[in-house]
Biopython code that builds the backbone (N, CA, C, O; Angstrom):
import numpy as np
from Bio.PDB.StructureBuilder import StructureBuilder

atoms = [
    (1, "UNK", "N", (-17.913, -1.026, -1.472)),
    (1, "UNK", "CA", (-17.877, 0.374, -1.785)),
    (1, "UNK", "C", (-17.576, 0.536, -3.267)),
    (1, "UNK", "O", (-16.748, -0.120, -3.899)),
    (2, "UNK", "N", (-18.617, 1.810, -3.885)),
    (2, "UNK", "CA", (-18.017, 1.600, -5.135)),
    (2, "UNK", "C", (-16.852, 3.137, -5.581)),
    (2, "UNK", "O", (-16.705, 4.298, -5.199)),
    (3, "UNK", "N", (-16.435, 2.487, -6.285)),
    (3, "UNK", "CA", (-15.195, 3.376, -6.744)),
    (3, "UNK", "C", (-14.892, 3.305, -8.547)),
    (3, "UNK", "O", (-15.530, 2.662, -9.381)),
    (4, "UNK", "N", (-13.602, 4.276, -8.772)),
    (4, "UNK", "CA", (-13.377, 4.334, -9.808)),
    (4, "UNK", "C", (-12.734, 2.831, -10.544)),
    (4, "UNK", "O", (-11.822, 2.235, -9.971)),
    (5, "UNK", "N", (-13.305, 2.325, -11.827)),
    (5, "UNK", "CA", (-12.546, 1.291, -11.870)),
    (5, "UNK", "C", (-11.379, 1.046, -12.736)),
    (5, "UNK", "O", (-11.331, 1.571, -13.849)),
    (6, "UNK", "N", (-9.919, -0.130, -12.068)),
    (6, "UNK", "CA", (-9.153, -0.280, -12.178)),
    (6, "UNK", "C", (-8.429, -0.481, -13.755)),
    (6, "UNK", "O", (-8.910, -1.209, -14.623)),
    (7, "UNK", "N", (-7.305, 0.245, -13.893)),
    (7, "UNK", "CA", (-6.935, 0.042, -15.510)),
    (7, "UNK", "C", (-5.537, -0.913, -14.965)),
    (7, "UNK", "O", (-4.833, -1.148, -13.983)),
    (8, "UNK", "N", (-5.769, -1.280, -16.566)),
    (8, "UNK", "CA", (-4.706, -2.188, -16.982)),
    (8, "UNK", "C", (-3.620, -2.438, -15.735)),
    (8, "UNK", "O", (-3.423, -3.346, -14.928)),
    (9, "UNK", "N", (-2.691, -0.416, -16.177)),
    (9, "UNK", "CA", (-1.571, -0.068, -15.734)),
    (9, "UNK", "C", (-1.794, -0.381, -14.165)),
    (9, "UNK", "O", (-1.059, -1.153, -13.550)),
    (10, "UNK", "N", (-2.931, 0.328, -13.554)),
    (10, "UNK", "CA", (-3.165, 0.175, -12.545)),
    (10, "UNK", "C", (-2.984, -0.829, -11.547)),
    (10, "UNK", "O", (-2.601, -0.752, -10.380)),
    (11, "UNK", "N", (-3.468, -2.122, -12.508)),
    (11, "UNK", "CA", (-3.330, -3.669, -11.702)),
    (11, "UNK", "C", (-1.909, -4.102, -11.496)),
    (11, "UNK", "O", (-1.317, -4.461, -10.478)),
    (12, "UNK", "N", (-1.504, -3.962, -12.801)),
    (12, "UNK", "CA", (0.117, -4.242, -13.217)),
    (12, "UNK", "C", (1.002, -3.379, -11.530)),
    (12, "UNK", "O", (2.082, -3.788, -11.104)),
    (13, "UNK", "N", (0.509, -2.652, -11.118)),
    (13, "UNK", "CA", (1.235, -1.855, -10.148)),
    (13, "UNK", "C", (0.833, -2.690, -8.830)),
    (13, "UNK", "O", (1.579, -2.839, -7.862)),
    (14, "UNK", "N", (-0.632, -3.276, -8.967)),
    (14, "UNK", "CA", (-0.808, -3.511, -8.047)),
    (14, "UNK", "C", (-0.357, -5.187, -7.464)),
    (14, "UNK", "O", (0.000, -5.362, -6.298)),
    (15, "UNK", "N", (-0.424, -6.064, -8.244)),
    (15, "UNK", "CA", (0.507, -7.383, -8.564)),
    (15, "UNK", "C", (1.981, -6.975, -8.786)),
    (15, "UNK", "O", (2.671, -7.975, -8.588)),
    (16, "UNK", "N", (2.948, -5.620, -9.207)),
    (16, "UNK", "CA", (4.048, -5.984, -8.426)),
    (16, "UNK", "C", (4.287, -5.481, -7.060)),
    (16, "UNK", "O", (5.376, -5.797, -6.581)),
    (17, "UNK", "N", (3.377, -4.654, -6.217)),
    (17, "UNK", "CA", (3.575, -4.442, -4.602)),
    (17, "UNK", "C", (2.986, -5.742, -3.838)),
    (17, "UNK", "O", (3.028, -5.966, -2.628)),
    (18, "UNK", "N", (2.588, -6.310, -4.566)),
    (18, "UNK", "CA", (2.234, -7.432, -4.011)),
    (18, "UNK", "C", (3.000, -8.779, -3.948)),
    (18, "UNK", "O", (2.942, -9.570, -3.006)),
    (19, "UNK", "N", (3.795, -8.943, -5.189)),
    (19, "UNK", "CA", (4.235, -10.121, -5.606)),
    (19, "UNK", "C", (5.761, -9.727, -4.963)),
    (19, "UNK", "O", (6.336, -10.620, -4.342)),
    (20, "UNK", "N", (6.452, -8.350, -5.109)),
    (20, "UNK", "CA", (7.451, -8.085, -4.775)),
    (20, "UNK", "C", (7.984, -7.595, -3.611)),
    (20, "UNK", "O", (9.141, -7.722, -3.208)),
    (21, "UNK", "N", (6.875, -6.912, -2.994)),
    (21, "UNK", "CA", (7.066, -6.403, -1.897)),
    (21, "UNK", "C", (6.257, -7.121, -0.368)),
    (21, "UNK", "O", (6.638, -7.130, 0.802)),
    (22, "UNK", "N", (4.915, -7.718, -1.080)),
    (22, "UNK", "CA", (4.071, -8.139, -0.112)),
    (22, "UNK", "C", (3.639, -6.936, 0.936)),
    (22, "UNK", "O", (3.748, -5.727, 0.735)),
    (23, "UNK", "N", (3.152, -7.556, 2.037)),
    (23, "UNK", "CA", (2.898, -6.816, 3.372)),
    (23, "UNK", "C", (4.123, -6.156, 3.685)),
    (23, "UNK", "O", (5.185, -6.670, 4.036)),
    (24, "UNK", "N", (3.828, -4.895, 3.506)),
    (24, "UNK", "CA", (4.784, -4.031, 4.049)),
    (24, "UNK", "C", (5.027, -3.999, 5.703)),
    (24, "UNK", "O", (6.017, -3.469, 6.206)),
    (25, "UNK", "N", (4.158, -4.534, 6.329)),
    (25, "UNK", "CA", (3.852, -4.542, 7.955)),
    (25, "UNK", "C", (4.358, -5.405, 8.276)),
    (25, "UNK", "O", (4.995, -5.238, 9.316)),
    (26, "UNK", "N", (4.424, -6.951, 7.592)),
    (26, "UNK", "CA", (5.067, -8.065, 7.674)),
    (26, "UNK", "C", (6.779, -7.807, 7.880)),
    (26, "UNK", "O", (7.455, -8.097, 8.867)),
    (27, "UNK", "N", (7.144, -7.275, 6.821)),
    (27, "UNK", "CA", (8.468, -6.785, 6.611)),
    (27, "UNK", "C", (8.858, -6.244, 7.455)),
    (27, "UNK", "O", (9.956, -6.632, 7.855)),
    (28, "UNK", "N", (8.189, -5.042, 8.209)),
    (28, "UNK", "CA", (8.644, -4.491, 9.391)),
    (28, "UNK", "C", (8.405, -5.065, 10.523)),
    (28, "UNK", "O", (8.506, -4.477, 11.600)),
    (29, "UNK", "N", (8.049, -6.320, 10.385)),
    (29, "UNK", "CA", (7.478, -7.549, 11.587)),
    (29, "UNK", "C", (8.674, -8.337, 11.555)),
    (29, "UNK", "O", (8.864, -9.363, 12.207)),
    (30, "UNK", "N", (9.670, -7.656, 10.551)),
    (30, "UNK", "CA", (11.041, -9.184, 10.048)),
    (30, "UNK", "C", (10.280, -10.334, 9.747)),
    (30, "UNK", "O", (10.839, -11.227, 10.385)),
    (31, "UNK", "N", (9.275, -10.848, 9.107)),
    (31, "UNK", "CA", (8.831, -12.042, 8.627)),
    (31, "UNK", "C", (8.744, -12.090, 7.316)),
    (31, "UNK", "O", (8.019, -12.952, 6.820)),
    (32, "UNK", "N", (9.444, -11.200, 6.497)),
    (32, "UNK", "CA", (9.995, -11.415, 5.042)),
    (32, "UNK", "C", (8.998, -11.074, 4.427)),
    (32, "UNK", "O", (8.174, -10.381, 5.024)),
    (33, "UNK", "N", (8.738, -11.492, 2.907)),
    (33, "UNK", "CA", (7.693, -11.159, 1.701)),
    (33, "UNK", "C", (6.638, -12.216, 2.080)),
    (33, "UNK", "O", (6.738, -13.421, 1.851)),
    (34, "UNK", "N", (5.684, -11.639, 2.648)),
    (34, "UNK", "CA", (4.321, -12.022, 2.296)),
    (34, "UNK", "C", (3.472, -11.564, 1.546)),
    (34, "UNK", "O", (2.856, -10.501, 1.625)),
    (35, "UNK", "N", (3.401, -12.854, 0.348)),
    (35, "UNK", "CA", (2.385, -12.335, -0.466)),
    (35, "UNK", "C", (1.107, -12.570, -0.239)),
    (35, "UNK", "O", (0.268, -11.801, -0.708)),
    (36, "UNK", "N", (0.754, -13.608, 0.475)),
    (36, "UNK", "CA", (-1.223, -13.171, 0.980)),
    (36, "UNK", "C", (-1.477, -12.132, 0.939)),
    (36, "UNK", "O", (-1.261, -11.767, 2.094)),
    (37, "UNK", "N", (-1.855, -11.196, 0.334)),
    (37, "UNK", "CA", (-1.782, -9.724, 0.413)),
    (37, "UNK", "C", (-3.152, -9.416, -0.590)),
    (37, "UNK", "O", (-3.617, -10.031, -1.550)),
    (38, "UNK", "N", (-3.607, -8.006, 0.202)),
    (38, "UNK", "CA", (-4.508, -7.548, -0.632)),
    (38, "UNK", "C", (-4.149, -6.261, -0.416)),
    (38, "UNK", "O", (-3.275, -5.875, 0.360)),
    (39, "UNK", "N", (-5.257, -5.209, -1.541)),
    (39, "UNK", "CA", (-4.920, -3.736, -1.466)),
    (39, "UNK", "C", (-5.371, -3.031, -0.765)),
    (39, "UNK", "O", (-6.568, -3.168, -0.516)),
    (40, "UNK", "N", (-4.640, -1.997, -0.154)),
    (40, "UNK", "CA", (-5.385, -0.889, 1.166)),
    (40, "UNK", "C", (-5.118, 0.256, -0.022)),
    (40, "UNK", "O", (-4.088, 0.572, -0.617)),
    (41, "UNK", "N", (-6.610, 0.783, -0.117)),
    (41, "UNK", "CA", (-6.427, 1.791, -0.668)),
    (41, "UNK", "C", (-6.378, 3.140, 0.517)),
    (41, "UNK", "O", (-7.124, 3.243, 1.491)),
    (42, "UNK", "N", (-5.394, 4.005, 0.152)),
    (42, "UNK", "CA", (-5.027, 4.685, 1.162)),
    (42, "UNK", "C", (-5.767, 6.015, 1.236)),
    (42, "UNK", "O", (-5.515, 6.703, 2.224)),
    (43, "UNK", "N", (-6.349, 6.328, 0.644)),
    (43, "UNK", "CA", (-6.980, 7.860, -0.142)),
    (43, "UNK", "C", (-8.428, 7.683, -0.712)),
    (43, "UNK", "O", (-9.012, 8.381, -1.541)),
    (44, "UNK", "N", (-8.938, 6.331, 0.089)),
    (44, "UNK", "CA", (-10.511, 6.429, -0.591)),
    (44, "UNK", "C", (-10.245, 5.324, -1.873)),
    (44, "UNK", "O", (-9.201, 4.707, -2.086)),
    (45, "UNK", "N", (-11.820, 5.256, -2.844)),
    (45, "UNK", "CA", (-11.643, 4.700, -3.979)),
    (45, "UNK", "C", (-12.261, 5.346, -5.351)),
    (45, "UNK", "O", (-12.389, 5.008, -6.527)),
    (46, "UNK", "N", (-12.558, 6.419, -4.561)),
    (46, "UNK", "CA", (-13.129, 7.302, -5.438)),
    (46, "UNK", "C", (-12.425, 8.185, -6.187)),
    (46, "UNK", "O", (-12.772, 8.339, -7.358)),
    (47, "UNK", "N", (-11.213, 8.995, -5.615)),
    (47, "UNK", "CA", (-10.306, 9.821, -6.046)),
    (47, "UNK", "C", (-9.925, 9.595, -7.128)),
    (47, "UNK", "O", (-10.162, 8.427, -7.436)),
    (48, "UNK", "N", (-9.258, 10.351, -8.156)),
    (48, "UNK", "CA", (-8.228, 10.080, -9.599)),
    (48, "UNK", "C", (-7.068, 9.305, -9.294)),
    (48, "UNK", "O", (-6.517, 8.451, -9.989)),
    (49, "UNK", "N", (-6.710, 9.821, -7.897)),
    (49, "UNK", "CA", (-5.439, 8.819, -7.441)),
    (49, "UNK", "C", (-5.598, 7.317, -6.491)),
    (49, "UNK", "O", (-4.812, 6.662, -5.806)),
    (50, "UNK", "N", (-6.771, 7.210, -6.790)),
    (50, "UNK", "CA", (-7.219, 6.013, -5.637)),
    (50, "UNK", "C", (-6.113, 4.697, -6.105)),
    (50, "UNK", "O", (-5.234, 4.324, -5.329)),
    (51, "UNK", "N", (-6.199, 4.423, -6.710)),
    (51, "UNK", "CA", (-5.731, 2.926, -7.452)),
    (51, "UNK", "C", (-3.801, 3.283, -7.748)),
    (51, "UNK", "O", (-2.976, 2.470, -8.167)),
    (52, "UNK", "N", (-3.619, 4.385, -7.453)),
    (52, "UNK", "CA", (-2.122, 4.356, -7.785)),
    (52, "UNK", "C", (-1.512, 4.359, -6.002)),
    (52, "UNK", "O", (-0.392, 4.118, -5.551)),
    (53, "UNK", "N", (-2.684, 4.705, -5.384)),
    (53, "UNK", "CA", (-2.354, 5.164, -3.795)),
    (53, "UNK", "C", (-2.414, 4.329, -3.141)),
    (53, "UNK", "O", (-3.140, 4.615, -2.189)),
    (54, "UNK", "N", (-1.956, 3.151, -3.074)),
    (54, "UNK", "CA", (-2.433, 1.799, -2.275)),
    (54, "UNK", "C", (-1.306, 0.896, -1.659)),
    (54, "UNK", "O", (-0.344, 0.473, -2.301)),
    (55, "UNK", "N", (-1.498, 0.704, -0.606)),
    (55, "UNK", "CA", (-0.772, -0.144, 0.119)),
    (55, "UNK", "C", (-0.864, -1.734, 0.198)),
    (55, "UNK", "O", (-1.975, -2.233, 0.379)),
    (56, "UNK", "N", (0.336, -2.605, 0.061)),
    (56, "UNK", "CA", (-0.206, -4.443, 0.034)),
    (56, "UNK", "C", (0.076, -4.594, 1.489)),
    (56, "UNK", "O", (1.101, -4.486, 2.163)),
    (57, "UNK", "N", (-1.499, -4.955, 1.823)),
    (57, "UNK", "CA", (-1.652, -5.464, 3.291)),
    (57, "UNK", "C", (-1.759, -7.252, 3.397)),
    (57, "UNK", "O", (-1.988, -7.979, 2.431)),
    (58, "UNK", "N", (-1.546, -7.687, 4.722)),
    (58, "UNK", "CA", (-2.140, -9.164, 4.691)),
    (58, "UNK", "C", (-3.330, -8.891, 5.493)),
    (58, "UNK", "O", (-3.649, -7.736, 5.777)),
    (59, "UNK", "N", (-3.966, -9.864, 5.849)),
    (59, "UNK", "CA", (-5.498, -9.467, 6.153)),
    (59, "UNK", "C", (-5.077, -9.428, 7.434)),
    (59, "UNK", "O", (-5.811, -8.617, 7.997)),
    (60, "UNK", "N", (-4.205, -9.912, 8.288)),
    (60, "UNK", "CA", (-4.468, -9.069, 9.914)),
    (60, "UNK", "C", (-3.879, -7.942, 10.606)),
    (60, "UNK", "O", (-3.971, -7.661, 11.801)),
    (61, "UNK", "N", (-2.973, -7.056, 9.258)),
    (61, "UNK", "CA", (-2.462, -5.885, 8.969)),
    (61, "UNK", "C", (-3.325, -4.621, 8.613)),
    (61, "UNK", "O", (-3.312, -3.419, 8.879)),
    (62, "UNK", "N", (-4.185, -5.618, 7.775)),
    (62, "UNK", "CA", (-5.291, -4.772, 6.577)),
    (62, "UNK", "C", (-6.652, -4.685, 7.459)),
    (62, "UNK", "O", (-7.207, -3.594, 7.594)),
    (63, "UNK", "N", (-7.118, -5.735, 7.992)),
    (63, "UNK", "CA", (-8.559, -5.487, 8.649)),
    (63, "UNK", "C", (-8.963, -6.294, 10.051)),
    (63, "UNK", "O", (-9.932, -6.230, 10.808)),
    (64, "UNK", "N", (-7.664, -7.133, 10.018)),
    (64, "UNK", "CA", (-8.478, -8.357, 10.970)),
    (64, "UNK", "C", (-8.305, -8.154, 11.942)),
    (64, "UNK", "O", (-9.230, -8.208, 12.753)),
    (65, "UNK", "N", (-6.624, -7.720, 12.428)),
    (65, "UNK", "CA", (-6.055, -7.115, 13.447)),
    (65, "UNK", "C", (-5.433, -8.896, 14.019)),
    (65, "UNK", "O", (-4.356, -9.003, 13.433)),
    (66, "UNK", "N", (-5.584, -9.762, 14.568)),
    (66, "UNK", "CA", (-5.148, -11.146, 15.319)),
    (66, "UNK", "C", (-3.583, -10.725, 15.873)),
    (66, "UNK", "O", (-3.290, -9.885, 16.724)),
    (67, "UNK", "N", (-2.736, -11.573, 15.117)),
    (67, "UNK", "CA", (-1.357, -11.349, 16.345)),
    (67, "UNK", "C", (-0.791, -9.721, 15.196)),
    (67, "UNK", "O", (0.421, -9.513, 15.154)),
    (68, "UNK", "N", (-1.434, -9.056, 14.646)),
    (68, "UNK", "CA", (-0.883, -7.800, 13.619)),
    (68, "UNK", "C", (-1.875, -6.800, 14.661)),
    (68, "UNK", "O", (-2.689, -7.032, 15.555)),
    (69, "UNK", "N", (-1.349, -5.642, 14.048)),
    (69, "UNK", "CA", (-1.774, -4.695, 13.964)),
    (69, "UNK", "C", (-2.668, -4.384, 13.017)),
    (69, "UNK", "O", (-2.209, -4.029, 11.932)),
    (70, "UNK", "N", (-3.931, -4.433, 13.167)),
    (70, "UNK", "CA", (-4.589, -4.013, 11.782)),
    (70, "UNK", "C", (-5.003, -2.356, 11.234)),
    (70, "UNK", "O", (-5.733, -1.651, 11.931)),
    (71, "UNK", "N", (-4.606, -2.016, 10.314)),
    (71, "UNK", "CA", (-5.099, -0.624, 10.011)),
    (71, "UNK", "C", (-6.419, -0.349, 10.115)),
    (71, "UNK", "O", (-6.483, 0.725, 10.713)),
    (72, "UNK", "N", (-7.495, -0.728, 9.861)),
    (72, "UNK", "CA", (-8.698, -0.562, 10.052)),
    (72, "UNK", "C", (-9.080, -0.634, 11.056)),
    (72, "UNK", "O", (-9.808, 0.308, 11.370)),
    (73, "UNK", "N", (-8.813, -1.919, 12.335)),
    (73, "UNK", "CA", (-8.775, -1.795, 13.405)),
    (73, "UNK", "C", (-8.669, -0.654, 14.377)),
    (73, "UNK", "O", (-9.599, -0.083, 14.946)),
    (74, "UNK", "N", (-7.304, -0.405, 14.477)),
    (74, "UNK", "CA", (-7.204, 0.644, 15.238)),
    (74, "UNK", "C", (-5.953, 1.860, 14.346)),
    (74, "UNK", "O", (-4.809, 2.009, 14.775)),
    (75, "UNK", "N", (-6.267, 2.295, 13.613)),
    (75, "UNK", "CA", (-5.171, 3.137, 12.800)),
    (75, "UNK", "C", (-4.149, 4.188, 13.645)),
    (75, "UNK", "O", (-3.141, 4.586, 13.060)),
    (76, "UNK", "N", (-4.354, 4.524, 14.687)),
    (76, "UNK", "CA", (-3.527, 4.971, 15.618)),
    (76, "UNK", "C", (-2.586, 4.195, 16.015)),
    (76, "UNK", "O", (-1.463, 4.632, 16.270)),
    (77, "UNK", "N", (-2.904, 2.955, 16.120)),
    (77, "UNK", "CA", (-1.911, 1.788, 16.763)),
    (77, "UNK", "C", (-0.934, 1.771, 15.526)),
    (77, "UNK", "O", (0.214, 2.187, 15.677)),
    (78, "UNK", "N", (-1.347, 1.321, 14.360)),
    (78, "UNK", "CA", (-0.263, 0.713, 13.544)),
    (78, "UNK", "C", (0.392, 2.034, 13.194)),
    (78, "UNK", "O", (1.595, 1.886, 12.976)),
    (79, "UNK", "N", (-0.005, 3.187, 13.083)),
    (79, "UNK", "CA", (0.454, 4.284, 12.263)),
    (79, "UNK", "C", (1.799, 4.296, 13.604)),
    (79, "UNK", "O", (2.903, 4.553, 13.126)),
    (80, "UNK", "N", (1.796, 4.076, 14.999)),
    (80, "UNK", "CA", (2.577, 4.353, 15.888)),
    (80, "UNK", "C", (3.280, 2.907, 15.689)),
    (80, "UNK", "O", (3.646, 2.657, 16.837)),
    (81, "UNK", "N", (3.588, 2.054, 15.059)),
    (81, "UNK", "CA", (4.327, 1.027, 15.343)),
    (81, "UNK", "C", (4.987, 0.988, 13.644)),
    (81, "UNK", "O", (6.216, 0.985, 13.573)),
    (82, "UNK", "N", (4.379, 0.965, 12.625)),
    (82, "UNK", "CA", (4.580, 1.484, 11.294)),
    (82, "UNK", "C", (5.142, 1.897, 10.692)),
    (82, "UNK", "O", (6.033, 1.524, 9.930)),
    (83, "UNK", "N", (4.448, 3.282, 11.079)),
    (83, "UNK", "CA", (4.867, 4.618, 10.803)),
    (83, "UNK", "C", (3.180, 5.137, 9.419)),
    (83, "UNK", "O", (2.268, 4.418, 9.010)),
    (84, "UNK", "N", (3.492, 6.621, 9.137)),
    (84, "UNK", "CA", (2.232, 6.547, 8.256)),
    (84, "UNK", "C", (1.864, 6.311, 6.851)),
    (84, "UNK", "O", (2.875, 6.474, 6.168)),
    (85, "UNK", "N", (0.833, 5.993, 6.116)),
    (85, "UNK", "CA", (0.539, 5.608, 4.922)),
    (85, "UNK", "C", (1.410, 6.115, 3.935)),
    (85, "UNK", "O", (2.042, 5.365, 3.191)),
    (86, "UNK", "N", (1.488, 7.516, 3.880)),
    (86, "UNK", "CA", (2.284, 7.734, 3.714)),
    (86, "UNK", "C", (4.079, 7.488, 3.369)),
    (86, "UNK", "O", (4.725, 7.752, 2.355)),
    (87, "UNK", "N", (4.429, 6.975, 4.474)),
    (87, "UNK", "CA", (5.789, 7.155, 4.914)),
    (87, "UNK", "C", (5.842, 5.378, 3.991)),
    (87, "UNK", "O", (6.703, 5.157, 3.140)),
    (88, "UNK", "N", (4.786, 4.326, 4.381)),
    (88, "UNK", "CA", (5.341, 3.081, 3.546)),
    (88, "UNK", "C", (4.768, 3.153, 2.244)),
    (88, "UNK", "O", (5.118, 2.134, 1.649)),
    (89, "UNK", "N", (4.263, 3.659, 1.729)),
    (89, "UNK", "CA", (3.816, 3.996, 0.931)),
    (89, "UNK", "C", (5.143, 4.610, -0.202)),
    (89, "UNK", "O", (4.982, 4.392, -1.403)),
    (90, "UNK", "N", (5.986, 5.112, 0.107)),
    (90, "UNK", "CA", (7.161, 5.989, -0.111)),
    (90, "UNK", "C", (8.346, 4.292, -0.222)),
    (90, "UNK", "O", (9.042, 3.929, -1.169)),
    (91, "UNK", "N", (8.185, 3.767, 0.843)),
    (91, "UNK", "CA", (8.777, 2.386, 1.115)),
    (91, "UNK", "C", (8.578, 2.024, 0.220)),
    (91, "UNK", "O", (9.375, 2.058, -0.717)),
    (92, "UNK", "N", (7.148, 1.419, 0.165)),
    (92, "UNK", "CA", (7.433, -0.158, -0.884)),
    (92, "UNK", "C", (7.774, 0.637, -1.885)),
    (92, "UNK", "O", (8.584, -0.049, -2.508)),
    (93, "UNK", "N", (7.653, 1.800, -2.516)),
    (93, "UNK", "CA", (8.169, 2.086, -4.003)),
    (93, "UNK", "C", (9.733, 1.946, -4.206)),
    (93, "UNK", "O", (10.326, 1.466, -5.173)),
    (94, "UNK", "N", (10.305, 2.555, -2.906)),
    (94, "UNK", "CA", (11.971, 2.758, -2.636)),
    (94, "UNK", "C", (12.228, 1.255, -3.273)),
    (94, "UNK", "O", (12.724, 1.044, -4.379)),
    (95, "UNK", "N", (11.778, 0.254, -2.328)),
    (95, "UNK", "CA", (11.858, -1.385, -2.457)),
    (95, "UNK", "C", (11.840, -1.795, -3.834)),
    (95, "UNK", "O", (12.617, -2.660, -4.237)),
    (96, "UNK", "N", (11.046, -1.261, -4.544)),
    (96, "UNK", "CA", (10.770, -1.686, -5.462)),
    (96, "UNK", "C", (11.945, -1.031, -6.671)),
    (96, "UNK", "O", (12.556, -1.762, -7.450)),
    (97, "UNK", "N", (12.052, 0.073, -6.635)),
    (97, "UNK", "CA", (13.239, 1.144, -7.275)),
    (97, "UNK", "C", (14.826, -0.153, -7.004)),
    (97, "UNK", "O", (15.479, -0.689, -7.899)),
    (98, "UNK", "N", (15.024, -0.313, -5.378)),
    (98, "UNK", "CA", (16.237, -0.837, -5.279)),
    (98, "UNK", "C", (16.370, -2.056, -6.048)),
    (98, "UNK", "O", (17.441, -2.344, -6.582)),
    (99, "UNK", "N", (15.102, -2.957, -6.153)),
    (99, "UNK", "CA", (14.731, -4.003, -6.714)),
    (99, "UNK", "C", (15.149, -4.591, -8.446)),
    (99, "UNK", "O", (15.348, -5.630, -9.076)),
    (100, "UNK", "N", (15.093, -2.773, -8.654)),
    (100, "UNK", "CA", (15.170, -2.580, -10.320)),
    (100, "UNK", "C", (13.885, -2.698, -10.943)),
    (100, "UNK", "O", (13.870, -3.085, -12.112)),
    (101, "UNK", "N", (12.793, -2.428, -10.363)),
    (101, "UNK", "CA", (11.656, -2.252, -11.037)),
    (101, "UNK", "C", (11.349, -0.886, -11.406)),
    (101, "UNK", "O", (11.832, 0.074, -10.807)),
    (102, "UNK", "N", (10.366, -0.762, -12.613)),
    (102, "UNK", "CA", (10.295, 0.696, -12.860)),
    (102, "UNK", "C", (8.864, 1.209, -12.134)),
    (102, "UNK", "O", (7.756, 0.679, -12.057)),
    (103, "UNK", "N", (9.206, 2.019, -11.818)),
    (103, "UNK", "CA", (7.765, 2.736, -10.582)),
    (103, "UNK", "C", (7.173, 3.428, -11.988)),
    (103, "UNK", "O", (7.752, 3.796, -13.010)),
    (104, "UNK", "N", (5.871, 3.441, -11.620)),
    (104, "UNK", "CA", (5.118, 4.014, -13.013)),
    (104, "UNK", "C", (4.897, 5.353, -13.229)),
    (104, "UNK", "O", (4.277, 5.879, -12.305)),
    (105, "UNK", "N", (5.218, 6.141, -14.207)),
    (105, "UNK", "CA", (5.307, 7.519, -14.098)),
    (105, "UNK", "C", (3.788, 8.314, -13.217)),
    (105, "UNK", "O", (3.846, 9.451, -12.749)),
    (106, "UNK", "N", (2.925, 7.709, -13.171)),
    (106, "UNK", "CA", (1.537, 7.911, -13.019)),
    (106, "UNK", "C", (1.646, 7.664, -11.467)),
    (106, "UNK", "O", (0.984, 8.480, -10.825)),
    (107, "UNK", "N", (2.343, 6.707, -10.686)),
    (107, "UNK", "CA", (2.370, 6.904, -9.125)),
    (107, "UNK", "C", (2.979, 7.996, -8.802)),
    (107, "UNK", "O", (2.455, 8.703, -7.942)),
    (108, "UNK", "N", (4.210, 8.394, -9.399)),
    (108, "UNK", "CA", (4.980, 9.546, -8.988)),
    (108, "UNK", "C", (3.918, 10.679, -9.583)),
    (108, "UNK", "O", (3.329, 11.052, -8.569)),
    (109, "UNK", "N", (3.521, 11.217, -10.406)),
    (109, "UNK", "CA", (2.768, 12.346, -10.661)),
    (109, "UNK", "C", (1.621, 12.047, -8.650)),
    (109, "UNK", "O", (1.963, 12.630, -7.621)),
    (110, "UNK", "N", (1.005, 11.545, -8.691)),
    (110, "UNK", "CA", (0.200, 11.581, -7.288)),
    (110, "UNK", "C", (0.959, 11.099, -6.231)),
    (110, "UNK", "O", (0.281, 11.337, -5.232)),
    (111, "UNK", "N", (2.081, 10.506, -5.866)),
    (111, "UNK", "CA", (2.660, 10.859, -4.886)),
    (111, "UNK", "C", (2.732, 11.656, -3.872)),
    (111, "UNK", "O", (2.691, 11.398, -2.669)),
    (112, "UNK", "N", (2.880, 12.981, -4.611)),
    (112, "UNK", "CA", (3.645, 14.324, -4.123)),
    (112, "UNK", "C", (1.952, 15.257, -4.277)),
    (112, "UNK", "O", (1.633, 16.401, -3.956)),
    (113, "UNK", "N", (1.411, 14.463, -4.721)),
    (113, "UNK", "CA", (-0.059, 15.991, -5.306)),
    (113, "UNK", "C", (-0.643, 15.879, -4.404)),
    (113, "UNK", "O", (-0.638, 15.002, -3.540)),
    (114, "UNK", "N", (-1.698, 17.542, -4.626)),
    (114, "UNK", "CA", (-2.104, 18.415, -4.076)),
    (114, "UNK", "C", (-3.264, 17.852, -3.000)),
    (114, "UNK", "O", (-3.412, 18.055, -1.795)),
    (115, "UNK", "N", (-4.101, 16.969, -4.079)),
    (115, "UNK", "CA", (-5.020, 15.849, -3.967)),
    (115, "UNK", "C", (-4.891, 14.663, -2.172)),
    (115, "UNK", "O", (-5.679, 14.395, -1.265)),
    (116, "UNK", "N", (-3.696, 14.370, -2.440)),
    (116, "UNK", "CA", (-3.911, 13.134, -1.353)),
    (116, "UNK", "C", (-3.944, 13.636, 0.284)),
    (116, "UNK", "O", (-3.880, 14.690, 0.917)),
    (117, "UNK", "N", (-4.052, 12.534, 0.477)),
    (117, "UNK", "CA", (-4.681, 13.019, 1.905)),
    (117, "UNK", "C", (-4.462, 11.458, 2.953)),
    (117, "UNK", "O", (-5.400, 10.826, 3.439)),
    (118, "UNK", "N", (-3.200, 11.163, 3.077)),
    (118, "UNK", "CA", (-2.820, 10.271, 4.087)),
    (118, "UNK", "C", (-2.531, 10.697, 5.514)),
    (118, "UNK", "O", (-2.202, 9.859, 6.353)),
]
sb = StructureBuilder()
sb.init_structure("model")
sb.init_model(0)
sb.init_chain("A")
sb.init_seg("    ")
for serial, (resi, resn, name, xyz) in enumerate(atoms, 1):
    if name == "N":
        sb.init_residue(resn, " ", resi, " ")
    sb.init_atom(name, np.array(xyz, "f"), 0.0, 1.0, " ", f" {name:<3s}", serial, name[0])
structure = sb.get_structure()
């Protein structure tokens, strides 16, 4: 799919939900930081906020579904075991805040806006 493409800042955000936080699904699985992880963009890839809106999945969280829940799979399932895009979405940043990392002024401006649609 094509989409808007990724800046600098953008990546930088996206290598530390990944490196620091991993699978957020994992975590709530109690199986700690997994970083096998790739990005769920949560809002499309087209949007202004696509690339700040993204969740670090592992692939049977993210698409595959096996002993996980996968979001693509069945998104009713994980959103009920989870909780919604949204709601970890809000997480890994908290994680990352407690962590002492600085959240980028540019996630918080789309956070909260008018725009998203989780």
């Amino acid at each position: 799919m094509q989409g808007r493409a990724v800046t600098a800042e953008q990546r930088r955000w996206h290598d530390l939900l990944v490196n620091e936080v991993g699978c957020i699904a994992c975590r709530h699985d109690g199986r700690g930081v997994n970083t096998y992880c790739s990005i769920h963009h949560v809002d499309g890839r087209t949007k202004r906020h696509a690339h700040w809106y993204v969740l670090p999945l592992c692939g049977p969280h993210h698409q595959t579904g096996g002993e996980g829940v996968a979001l693509h799979h069945n998104k009713a399932r994980f959103v009920a075991r989870y909780g919604t895009e949204a709601d970890l979405l809000a997480e890994c940043a908290k994680i990352l805040a407690v962590e002492g990392h600085e959240i980028p002024a540019a996630f918080h401006a789309w956070l909260d806006g008018p725009e998203v649609m989780a």
